[in-house]
C-alpha positions in Angstrom: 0.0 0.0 0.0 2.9 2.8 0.9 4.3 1.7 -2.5 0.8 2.4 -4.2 0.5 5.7 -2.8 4.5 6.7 -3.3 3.9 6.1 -7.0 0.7 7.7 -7.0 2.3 11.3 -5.8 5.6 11.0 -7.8 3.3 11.6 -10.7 3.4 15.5 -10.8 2.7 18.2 -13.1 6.3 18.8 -14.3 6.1 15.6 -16.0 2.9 17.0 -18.2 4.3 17.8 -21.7 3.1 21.5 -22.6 -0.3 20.8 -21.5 -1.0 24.4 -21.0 0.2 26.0 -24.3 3.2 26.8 -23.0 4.9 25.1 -26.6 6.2 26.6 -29.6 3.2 28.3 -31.3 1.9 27.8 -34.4 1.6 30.5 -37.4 -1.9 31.5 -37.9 -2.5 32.2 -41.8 -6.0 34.0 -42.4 -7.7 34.1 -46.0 -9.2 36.9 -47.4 -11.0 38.0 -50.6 -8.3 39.6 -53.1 -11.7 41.8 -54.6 -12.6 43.1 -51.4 -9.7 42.8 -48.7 -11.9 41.5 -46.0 -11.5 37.9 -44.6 -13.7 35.0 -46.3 -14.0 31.7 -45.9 -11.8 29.2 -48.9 -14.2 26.0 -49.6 -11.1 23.9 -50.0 -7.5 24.3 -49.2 -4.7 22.2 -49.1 -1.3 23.1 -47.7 2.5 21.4 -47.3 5.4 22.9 -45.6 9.2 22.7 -46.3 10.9 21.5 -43.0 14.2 21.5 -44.4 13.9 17.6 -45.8 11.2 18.0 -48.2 7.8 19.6 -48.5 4.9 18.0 -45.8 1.8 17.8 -46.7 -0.4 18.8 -43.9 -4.3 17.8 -45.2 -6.7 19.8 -47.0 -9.2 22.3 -44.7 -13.0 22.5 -45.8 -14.9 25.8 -45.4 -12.5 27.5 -42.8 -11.8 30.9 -42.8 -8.0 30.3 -41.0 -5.5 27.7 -40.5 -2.9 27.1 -37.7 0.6 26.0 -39.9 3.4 24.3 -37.6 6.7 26.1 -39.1 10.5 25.1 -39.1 11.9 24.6 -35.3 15.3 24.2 -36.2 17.5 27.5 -37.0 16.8 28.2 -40.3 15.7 31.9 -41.1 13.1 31.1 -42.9 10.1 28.1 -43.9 8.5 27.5 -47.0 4.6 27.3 -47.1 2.7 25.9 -50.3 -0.8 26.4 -50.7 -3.3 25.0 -53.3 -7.1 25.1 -54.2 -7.0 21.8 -55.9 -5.8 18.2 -55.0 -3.8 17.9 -58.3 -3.8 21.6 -59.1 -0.9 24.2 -59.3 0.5 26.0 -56.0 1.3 29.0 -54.7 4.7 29.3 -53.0 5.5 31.4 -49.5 8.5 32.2 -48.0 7.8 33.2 -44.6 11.3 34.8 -43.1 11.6 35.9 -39.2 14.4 35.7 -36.5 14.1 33.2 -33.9 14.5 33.4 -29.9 14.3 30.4 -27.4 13.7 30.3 -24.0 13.4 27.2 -21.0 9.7 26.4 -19.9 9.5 23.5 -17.9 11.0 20.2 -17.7 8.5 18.1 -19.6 7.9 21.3 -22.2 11.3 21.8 -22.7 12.3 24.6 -24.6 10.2 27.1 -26.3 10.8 29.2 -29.8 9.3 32.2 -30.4 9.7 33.9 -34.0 10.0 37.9 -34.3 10.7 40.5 -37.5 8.2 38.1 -39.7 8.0 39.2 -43.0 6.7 37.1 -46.1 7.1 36.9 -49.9 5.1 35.4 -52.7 7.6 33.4 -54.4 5.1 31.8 -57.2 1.4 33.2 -57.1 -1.9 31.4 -58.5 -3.9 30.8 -56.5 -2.4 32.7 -54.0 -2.3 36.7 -55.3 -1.4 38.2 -52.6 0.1 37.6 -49.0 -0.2 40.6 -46.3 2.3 40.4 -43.0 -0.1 40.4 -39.8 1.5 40.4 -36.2 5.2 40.4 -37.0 6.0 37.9 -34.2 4.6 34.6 -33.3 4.4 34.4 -29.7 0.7 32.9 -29.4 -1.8 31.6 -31.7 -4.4 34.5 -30.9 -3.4 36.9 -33.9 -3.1 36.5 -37.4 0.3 36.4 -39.0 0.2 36.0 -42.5 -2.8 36.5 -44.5 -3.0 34.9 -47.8 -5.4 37.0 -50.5 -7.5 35.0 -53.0 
């Protein structure tokens, strides 16, 4: 019983792997109408990302009006973002560039990046026209930082 209940309490919170968002945060990419310039909702949307060993595809979003993109972790100034309207269909290519700072969380989170100075460039366009820097650093996954004009 004293064994049960000495394994029972050496469970603690440290061991919790950034339970609490306290992780590297994602990069919120917002759509909007190229016509108008206000935000509007894409019926389908695929996207891959470069992480250095080859593009990634990360699925295809139905009827959403934003997407949360995991970027590059390691320490490369920039990542590549491809976005398409189509399964089969041609791409647009983003560069996303930024400067990167780390800092210690917790033991189970380890360490976290944070991105500042983001700026972005539309390497080849269709379907993507246009790309707009939001928040220039990507602390949280509250703001937008990159919206993408169709």
């Amino acid at each position: 019983m004293i064994c049960f209940i000495g394994i029972l309490f050496s469970c603690g919170g440290e061991d919790d792997i950034c339970e609490s968002g306290e992780g590297t945060p994602r990069m919120k990419v917002t759509f909007k109408s190229f016509e108008s310039g206000k935000e509007t909702i894409i019926p389908v949307i695929y996207a891959a990302v470069d992480y250095g060993s080859g593009k990634v595809e990360l699925g295809k979003l139905e009827k959403e009006g934003s997407w949360l993109i995991p970027i590059r972790v390691d320490d490369s100034p920039y990542t590549d973002l491809y976005f398409r309207i189509e399964e089969k269909g041609v791409e647009s290519h983003v560069r996303v560039t930024y400067t990167t700072k780390t800092k210690y969380v917790s033991p189970g989170c380890g360490i976290k990046k944070s991105y500042e100075n983001l700026s972005s460039e539309l390497i080849q366009s269709n379907p993507v026209l246009k790309v707009e820097t939001g928040q220039n650093q990507i602390e949280n996954e509250d703001k937008t930082h990159l919206f993408l004009l169709f």
